[in-house]
C-alpha positions in Angstrom: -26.4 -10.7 -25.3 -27.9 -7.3 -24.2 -25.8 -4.6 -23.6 -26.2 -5.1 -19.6 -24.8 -8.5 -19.6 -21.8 -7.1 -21.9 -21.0 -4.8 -19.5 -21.2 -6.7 -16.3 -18.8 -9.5 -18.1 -16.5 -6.6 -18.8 -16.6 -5.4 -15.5 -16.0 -9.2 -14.3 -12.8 -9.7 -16.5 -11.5 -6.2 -15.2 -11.9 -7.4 -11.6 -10.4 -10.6 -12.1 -8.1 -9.3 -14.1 -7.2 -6.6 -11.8 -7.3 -9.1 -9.0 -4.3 -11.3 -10.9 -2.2 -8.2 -11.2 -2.2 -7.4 -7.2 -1.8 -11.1 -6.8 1.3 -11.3 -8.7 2.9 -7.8 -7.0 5.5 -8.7 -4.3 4.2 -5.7 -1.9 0.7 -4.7 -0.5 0.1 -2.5 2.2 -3.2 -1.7 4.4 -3.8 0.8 6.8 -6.4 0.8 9.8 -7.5 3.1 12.2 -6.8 2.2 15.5 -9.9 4.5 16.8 -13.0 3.7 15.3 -11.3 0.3 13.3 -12.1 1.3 10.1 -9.5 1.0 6.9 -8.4 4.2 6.0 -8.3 5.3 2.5 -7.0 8.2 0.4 -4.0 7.4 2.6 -0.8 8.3 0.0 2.0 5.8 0.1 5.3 6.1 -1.3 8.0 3.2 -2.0 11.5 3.6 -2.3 14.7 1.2 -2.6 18.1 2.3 -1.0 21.3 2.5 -3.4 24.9 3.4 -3.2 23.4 6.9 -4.5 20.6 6.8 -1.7 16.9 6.7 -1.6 15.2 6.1 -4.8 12.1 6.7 -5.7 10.1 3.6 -7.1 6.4 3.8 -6.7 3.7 5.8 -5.0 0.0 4.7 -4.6 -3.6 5.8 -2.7 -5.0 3.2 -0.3 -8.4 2.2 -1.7 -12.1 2.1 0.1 -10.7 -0.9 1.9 -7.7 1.4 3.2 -5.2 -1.3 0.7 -2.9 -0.6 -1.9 -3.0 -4.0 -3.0 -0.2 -3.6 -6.1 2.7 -1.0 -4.7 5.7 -2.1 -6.1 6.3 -1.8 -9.9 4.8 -3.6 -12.5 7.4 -5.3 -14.7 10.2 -4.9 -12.3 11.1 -7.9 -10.3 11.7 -7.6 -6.6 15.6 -7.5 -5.7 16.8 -8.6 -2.2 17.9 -5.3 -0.5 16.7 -1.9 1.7 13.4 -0.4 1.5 11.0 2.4 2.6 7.7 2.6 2.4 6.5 5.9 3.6 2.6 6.6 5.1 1.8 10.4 4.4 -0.4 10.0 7.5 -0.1 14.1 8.2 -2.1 14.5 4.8 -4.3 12.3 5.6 -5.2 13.3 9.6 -5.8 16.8 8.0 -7.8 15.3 6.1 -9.8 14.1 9.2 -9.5 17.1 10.7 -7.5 15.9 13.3 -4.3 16.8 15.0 -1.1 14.1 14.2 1.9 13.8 16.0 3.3 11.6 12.9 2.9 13.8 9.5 4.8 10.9 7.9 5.1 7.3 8.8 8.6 5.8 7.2 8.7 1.6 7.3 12.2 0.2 6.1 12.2 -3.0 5.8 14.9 -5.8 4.1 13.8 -8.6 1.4 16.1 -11.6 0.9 14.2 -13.1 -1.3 13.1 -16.1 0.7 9.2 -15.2 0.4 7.1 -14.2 -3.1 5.4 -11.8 -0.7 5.6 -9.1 2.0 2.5 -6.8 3.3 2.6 -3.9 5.6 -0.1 -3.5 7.7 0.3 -0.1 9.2 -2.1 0.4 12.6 -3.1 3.9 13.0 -4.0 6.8 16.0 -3.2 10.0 16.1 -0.3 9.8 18.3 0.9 6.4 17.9 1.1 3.7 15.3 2.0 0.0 14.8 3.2 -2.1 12.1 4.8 -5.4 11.6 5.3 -8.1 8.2 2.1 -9.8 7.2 0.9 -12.0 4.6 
């Protein structure tokens, strides 16, 4: 086997690999942008769960080319019922446009119950309005 082939096998199992990891992650987000359509990446995204205590930090990520972060939530830790936030640093990333935001942040709280192995939040983007609702 040349050293080619090695490495394109390797880089095969790390996709598919990778690809079962975001599969089994309860949470995936994705954000567009509503004027040109195009994902947006290099989009930060934080996830928090609520407590007695407050907001607790559990996870950030950085959507990918795709504008995805296909794995937010924790590895390891299983997904309780309860009060979430993900949060969108959509002023960051409009700078990083170099374009004027009425929204530096985006916060989506949402509620799990348990009932589905699987939530996604699309997040629909402009610079002075935005959409989101549950996917799949």
């Amino acid at each position: 086997m040349t050293l080619i082939s090695r490495c394109s096998l390797a880089l095969l199992f790390t996709g598919i690999a990778g690809a079962a990891l975001a599969a089994d992650n309860p949470l995936s987000v994705h954000v567009l942008n509503l004027e040109n359509g195009l994902p947006s990446p290099k989009v930060r995204v934080t996830l928090e769960q609520l407590q007695a205590t407050g907001w607790q930090p559990l996870s950030e990520g950085t959507t990918n080319q795709q504008g995805r972060v296909t794995a937010l939530f924790p590895a390891g830790k299983e997904l309780e019922s309860g009060t979430y936030k993900v949060t969108f640093k959509t002023g960051d990333w409009f700078e990083q446009q170099q374009t004027n935001t009425f929204f530096p942040e985006v916060p989506v709280i949402f509620q799990t119950d348990g009932e589905v192995d699987h939530y996604h939040i699309p997040l629909l983007l402009s610079p002075y309005g935005y959409s989101t609702y549950r996917g799949n």
